[in-house]
Every structure is written in C-alpha cells, then in structure tokens.
C-alpha positions as CSV (number, residue, x, y, z in Angstrom):
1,X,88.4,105.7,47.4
2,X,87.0,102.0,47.8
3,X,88.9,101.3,44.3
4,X,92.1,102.9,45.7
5,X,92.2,100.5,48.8
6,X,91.5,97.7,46.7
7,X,94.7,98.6,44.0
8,X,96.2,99.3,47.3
9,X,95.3,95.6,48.7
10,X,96.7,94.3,45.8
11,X,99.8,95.4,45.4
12,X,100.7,95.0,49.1
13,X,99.5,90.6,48.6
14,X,101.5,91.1,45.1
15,X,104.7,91.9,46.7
16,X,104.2,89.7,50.1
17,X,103.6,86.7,47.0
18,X,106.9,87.6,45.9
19,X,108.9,87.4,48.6
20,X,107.5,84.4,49.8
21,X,108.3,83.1,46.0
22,X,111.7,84.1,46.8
23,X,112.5,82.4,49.7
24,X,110.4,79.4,48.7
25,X,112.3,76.1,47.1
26,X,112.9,78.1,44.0
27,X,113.7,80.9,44.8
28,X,117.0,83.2,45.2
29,X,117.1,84.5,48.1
30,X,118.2,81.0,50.3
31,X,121.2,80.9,47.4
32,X,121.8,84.9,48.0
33,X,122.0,83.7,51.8
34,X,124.1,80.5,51.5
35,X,126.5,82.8,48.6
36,X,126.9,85.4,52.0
37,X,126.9,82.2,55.0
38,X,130.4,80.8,53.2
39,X,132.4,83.6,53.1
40,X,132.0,84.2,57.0
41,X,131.6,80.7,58.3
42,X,134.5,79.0,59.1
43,X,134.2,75.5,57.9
44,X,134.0,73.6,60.8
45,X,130.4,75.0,61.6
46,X,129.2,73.7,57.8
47,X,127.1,70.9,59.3
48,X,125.3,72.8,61.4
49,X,124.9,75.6,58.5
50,X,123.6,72.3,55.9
51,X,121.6,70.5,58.4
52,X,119.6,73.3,59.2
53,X,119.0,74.3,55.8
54,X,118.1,70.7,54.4
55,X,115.7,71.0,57.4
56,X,114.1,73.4,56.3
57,X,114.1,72.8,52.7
58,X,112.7,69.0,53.7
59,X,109.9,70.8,55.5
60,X,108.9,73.3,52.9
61,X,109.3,71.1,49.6
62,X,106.4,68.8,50.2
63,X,105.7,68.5,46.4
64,X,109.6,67.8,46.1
65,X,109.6,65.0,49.2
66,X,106.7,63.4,47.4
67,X,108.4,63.1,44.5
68,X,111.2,61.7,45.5
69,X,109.6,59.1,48.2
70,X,107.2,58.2,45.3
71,X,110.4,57.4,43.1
72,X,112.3,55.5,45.5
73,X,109.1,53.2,46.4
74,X,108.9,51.9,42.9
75,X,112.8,51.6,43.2
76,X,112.5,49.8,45.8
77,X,109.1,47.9,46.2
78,X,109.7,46.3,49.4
79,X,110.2,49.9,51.2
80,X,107.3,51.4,53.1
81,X,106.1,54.4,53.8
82,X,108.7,55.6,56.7
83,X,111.8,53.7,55.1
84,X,110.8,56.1,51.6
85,X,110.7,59.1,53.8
86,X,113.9,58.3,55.2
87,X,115.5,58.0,51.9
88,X,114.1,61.6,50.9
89,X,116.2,62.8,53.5
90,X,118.9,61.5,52.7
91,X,118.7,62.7,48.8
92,X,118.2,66.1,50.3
93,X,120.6,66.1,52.5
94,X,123.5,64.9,50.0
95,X,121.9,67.3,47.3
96,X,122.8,70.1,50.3
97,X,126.5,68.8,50.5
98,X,126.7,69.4,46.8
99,X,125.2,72.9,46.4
100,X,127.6,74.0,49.5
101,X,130.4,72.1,48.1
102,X,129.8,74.0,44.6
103,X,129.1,77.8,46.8
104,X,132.6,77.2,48.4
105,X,134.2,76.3,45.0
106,X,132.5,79.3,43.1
107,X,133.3,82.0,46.0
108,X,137.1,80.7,45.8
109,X,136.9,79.9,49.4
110,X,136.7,75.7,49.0
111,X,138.6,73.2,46.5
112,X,137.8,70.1,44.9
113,X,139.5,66.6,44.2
114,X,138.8,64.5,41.6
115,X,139.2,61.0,40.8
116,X,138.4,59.4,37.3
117,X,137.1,55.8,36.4
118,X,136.8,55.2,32.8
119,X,139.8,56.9,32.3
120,X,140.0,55.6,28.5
121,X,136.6,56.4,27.7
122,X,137.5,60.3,28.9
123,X,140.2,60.0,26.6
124,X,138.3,58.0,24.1
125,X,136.2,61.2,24.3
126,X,138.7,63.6,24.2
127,X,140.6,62.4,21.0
128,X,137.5,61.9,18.8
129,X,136.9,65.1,16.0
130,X,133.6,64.0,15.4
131,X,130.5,65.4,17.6
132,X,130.0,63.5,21.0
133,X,127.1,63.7,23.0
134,X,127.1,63.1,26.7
135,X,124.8,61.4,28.5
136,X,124.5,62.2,32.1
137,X,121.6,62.5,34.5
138,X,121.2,64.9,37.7
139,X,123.7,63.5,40.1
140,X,126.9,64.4,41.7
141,X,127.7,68.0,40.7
142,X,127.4,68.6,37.4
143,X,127.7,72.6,38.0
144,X,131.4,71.9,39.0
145,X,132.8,69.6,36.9
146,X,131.5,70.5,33.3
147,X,133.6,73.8,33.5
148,X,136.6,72.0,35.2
149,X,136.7,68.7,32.2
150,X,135.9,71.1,29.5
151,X,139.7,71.8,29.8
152,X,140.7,68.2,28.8
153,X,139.3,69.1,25.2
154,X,140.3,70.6,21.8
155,X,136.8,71.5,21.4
156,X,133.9,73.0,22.8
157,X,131.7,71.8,25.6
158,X,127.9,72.8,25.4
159,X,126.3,72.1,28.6
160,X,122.5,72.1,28.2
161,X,120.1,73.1,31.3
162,X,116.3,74.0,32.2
163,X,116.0,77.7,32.8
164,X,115.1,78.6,36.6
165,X,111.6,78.8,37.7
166,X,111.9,82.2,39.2
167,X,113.4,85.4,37.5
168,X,115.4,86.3,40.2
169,X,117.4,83.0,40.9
170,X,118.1,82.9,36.7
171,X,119.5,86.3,37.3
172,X,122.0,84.3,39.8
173,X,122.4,82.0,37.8
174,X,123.1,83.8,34.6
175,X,125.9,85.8,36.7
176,X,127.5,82.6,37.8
177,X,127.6,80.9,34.4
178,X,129.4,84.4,32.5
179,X,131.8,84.0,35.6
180,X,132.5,80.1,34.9
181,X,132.4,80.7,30.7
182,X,135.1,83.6,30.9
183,X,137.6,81.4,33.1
184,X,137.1,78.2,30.7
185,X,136.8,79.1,27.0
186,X,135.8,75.8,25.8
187,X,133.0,75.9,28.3
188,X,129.3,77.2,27.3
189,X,125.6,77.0,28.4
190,X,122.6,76.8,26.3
191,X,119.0,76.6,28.0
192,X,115.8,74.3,26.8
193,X,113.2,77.2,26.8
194,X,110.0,76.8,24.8
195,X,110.4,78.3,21.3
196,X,114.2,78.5,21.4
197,X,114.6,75.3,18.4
198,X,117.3,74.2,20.7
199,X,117.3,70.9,19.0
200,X,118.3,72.2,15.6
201,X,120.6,74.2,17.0
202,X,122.2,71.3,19.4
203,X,122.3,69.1,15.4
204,X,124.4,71.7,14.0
205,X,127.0,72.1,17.0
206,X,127.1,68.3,17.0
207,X,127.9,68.3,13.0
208,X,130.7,71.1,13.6
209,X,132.6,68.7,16.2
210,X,131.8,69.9,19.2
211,X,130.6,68.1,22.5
212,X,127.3,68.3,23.9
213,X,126.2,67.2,27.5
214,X,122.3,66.3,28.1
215,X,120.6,65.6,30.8
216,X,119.0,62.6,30.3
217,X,116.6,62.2,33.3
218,X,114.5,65.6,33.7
219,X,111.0,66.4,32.6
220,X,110.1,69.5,33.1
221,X,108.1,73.1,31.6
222,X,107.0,71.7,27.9
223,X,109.7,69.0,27.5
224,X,108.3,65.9,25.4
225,X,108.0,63.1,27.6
226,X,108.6,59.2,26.9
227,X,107.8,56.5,29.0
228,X,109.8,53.1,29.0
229,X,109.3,50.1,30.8
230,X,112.7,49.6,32.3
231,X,112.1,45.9,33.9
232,X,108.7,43.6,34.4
233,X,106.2,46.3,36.3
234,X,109.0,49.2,36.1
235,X,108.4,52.0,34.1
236,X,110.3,55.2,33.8
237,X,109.5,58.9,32.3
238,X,112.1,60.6,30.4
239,X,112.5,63.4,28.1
240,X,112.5,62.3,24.5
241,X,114.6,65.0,23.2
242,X,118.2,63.4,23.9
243,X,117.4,60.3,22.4
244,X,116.3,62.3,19.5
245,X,118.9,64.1,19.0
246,X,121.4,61.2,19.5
247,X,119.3,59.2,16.7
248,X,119.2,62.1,14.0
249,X,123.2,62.6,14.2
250,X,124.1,59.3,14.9
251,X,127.0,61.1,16.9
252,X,128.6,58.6,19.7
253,X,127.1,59.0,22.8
254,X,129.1,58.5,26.4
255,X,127.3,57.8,29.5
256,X,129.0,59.9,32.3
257,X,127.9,60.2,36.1
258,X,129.5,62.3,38.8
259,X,129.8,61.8,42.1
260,X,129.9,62.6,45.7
261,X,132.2,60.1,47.9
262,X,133.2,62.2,50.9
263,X,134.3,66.0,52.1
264,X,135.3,68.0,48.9
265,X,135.8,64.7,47.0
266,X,133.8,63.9,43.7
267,X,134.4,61.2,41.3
268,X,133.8,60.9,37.6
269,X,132.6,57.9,36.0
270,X,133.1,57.4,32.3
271,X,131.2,54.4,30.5
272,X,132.0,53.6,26.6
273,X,129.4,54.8,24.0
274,X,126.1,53.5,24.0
275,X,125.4,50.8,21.0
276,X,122.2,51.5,19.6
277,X,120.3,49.5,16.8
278,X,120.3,50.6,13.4
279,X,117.2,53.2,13.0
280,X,113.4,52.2,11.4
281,X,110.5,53.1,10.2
282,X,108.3,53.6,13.1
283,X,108.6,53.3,17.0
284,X,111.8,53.7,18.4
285,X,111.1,51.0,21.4
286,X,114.3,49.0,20.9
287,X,116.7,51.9,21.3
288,X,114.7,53.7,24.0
289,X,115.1,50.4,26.1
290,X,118.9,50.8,25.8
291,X,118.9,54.6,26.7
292,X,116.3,54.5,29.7
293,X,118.1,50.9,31.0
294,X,121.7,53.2,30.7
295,X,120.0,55.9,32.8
296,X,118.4,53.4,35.6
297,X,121.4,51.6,35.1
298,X,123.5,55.1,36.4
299,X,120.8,55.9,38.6
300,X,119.7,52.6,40.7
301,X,123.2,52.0,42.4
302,X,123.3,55.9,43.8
303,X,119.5,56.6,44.6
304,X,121.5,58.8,47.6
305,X,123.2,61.2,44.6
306,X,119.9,61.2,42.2
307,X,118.6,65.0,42.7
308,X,114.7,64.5,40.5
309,X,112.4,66.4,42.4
310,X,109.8,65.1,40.0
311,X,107.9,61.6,39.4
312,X,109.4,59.8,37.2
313,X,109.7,56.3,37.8
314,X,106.1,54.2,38.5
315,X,106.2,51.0,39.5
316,X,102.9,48.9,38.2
317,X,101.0,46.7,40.6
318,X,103.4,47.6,43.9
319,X,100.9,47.4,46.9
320,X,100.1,51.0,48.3
C-alpha cells in the first residue's frame, strides 16, 4: 500500500511538472492560447492582449531577462543596472509584437508590408546559380519572411533552426512549418539536432545550388561555440558552425536582417557578400573577426529587435 501511494505521489508531481513545463517560457500552451486570442479579438484590444502577456512573460523568464540585461550592459557599458532592465523590456516587448504579428499572418486574419533596402544585393542573390548562404541573426521576423522571399528564387530556400525545448510546442511548430512548406515550394526547414550531420548535409545542398539561411548569433543544446573579441574589451560567443560551413564551400555569403518599423510593417535589409581572407593552416582568427564584426555590426544599431535570450556578449573589465 505504502508503495502504491508513493507511485501514486509520483505521477500526480509528474503531470503537475508538465503542465507547469507547458505554460512556462517554452512551452505550448501560451502559443495554443495566443493561436485561439487572434481569431476572436478584434484588433484594436491587441495592446492590451501583448502587454499583458510580455508582462507576464518578463516576470517568469528571469533566466531570459538576465540574459538579455547582461548582453546589453556590455553593449552598452555606461548603462546601469535599471537603464539594462529597462531595455529587457523593451526586447521583450517588441519580440511580443513580432510573434503576434506572425499569429495574425499564419491564422490569415492579419497582413504584412514589406519594404526592401539592398535591393541589388536581393537580386544579386536571386540571379546567382551557385550555392549562397545567408547570414542573418534573430531579429525581426524571420518566421514570416523566409517563406514569403523564398518566392523571389529559382531555387530552393533551406531555412535552418534549433528544435523546441519542449515536445509539445515542436509539435506546433512542426504543424505550422508543413502548412508554410506546402503554400511555398521553394521553402524548407531543416533543424540542428545532435547527431543529425546537418553540416554535411547543409555542404551538399550548398554544392547543388541551393540557398541556405543560418543563424548566425544562437548558442544553444550542443552547438560548438567560438568566442571573438569584437572591439578592445568586447567579446562575443557565437556558434562556429556557419562560419564553418561558409569556409569549406567557399559559397558567397549575404548578410540579411529583418525588421520591425511600425504596425504590420517589416523591412528587409540586404548587405553584399561578406569578403573573407583566403583560408590557412591553422586558426581561423582573421575571418572570424569579419563574421562576428558583420553580426555586431547587424545587431548593435537594433538592440530593440535582437531576440538572444542567452549570454553572449561579455564585456571585459566593465565595472559591476
């Protein structure tokens, strides 16, 4: 009997565990909610909707808020503690606008407009046969416009991503990406999971002519990590993989950015290809200063749009 209340006890915290999983920062069932909120709510009561979940998003994601107070302290030295928080805020808050502002667009009930600068890179882009890589970083609203611009190429667009931290919110997400693949057929997800060789795999679409779009600024699950020192005292943590894969094909790689200006409004900013130094023997500094100084480079003019929940960027010697 005693062992029978124990199981018993068990399962009951197992379960409780799991909901509170999914209603945590990861988890599926805020999305599931938000999915629901914008088909009934007219979208006049959005702020309200956003500002309460932000909220309470800011309140439970106190690894998350660190994170990103820590980064923008060593992006800007001269902050203290309350101007950092302050800016945490405000990253959540706009990363808020641009979840809702991709829930309306994937439930039909919300449009976008875009606006292009760098038009001649795009097309630069567009027009080449051989593999391009591009280079982006978590900004903006990546989950919108990959599908959309995948339509301005010949060829096809391989959007890489980090698998979900829960089951049930990669379940969601799984269902949302078929939806997006079958309405843009030059359009297709691939996810960095342990094991997967998604490097060699990446190499061969590449040599086939297709375009690939990397992340360049997330470090997460077993992702190999590089650390750069971007300026005097600066240093920034990035995973190694894109720069890898952009140095073993030598295929031409285009920084791109998206972003957020107003209600419904994004805009796309195209840069021309990176120019690398020829590859040697031995460390790769010279090139990895280029790629992390493209990245900070994207990154320090719209700290607002930069969605890292993670610490990546240490400055050396800043006064506590």
């Amino acid at each position: 009997m005693r062992c029978r209340r124990v199981c018993s006890r068990q399962v009951a915290n197992d379960k409780k565990s799991r909901w509170s999983t999914r209603l945590g920062v990861f988890g599926d069932l805020p999305s599931r909610f938000l999915l629901h909120a914008m088909r009934v709510t007219p979208w006049f009561l959005e702020p309200v909707l956003i500002g309460g979940w932000t909220f309470g998003f800011f309140l439970l994601g106190k690894t998350q808020r660190e994170a990103v107070m820590e980064n923008l302290r060593a992006l800007h030295p001269r902050w203290g503690a309350a101007q950092a928080l302050f800016g945490a805020w405000q990253v959540f808050w706009n990363f808020a606008l641009t979840f809702v502002d991709a829930q309306r667009y994937d439930s039909g009930t919300g449009g976008i407009d875009w606006a292009v600068e760098g038009l001649a890179h795009l097309e630069d882009l567009a027009q080449r046969t051989e593999g391009c890589i591009i280079l982006t970083a978590h900004m903006g609203n990546y989950d919108i416009a990959a599908p959309v611009f995948a339509t301005r190429f010949s060829r096809t667009l391989y959007t890489v991503r980090a698998p979900e931290r829960e089951p049930e919110t990669q379940r969601l997400r799984d269902a949302e990406i078929q939806r997006k693949e079958a309405l843009n057929p030059h359009f297709r997800t691939l996810y960095n999971q342990p094991g997967n060789l998604l490097g060699i795999e990446l190499a061969h679409l590449l040599a086939a002519g297709n375009i690939v779009a990397v992340q360049g600024d997330r470090v997460l699950f077993d992702v190999s990590p590089m650390t750069v020192e971007v300026e005097p005292g600066l240093t920034l943590r990035l995973p190694k993989g894109p720069l890898v894969l952009a140095r073993a094909t030598d295929a031409p790689c285009f920084p791109l950015i998206i972003l957020r200006e107003g209600w419904r409004r994004y805009r796309v900013i195209v840069l021309p290809p990176l120019e690398l130094p020829p590859r040697q023997r031995g460390a790769d500094d010279a090139a990895a200063q280029i790629w992390a100084a493209t990245i900070l480079g994207m990154v320090r003019p719209h700290w607002r749009q930069w969605y890292v929940f993670e610490p990546l960027l240490t400055r050396i010697g800043r006064d506590a």
